[in-house]
N, C-alpha and C positions, 0 to 999 in steps of 0.2 A: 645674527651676524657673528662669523669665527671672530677672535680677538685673535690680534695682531701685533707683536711687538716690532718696534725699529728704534732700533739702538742710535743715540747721536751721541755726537762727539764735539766738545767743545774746549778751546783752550785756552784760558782766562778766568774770568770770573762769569760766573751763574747767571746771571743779571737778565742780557737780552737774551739767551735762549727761554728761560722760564717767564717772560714776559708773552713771549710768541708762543709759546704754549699753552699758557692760560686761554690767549686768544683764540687758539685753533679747538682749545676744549672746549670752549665757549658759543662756539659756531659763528666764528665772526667771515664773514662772509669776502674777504680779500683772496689773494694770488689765486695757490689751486684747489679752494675749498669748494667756489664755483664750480670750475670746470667739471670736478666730481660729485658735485652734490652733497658735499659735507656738512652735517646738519649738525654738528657737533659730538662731544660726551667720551670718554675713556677716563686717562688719567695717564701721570706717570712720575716716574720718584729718578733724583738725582743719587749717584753715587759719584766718590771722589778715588782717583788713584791715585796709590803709594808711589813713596821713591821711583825712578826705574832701579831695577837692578843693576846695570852698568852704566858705566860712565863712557863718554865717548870712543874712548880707548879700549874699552872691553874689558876693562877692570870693574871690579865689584865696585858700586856707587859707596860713597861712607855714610852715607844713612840709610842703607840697608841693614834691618837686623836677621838674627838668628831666622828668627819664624817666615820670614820673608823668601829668605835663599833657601831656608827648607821644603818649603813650600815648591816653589819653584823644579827644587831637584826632583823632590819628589813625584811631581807631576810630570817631570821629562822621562824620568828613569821606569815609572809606575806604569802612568797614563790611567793612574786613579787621584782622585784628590787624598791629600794628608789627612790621616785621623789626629784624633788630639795628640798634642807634645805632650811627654812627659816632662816637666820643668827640669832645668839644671843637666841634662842629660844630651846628650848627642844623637841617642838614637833615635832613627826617625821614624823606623817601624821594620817590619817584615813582609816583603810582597812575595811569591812564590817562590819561596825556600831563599831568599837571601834576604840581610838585613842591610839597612844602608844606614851609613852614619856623618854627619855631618860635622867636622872640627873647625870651628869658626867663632868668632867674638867673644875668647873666652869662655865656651860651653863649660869648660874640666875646672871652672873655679882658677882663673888664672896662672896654671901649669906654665913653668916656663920650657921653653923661649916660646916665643910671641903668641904669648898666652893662650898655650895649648893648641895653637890650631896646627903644631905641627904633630906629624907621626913619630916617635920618638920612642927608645925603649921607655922611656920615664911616663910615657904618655900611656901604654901599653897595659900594665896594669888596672887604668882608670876605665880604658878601653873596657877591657875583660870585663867588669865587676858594674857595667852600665848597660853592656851589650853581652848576656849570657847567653846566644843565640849559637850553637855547635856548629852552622850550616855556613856555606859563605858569606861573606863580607865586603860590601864595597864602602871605601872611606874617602869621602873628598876631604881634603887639607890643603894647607898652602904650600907645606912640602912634605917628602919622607927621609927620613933619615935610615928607614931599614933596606936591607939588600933583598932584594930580588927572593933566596932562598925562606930568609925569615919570614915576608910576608906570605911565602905559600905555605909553611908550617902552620901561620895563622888564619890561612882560609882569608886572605886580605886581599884585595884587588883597591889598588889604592888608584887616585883619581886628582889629580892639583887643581886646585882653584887659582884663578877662574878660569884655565883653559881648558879644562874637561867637562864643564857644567854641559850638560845638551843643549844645546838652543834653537 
């Protein structure tokens, strides 16, 4: 027989769904086990899901981290999963010829103003020397502070969080 997964969804605690599952592994012969002839036997494993990423309002949740929102962007903007982070760094990789960079919870070592997640000449530098990629650039931030002219000198296509994240 093919193996078959079906996904469930539960919201609370664990408890009576993996109760009724043991049972239905077990071949306990109640509701539609009957009907189909369900003799028992597979298996299956819980996972837990993180934060959401937004808050009701469509603001970034506050126990969202780094890895989380990169993740996410990454997957919107890619439609590949993220490869490993490089610790401490912003960049979140390279997908066909552009690099996408994330400035968010302090990434730049707490750069001021609001600790680096803005675009900033000051931030600019840290950019460069994390992200040595010569090709374009997209950077979500919470803001930019550079003009329109500067970011195309830098191959910059800048992005504000959270209302440009894809969703």
């Amino acid at each position: 027989m093919p193996s078959t997964l079906w996904p469930h969804t539960e919201v609370g605690t664990t408890g009576q769904a993996k109760s009724e599952l043991q049972k239905v592994l077990a071949g306990e012969p109640g509701g539609i086990s009957a009907a189909v002839n369900w003799q028992g036997g597979g298996g299956f494993r819980f996972m837990q899901l993180g934060a959401p990423l937004f808050d009701a309002n469509g603001e970034i949740h506050a126990d969202v981290r780094f890895a989380d929102l990169a993740a996410f962007i990454w997957m919107r903007e890619t439609g590949t999963a993220l490869p490993a982070l490089t610790p401490d760094t912003p960049l979140l990789g390279t997908h066909d010829g552009t690099a996408y960079v994330l400035l968010f919870n302090g990434i730049l070592g707490d750069r001021r103003p609001s600790s680096g997640n803005l675009l900033t000449t000051e931030v600019l530098p840290a950019l460069r020397s994390s992200c040595r990629h010569g090709g374009p650039k997209v950077v979500y931030g919470e803001a930019c502070r550079l003009g329109q002219a500067r970011l195309a000198a830098e191959g910059i296509s800048f992005k504000q969080l959270p209302h440009a994240v894809p969703r």
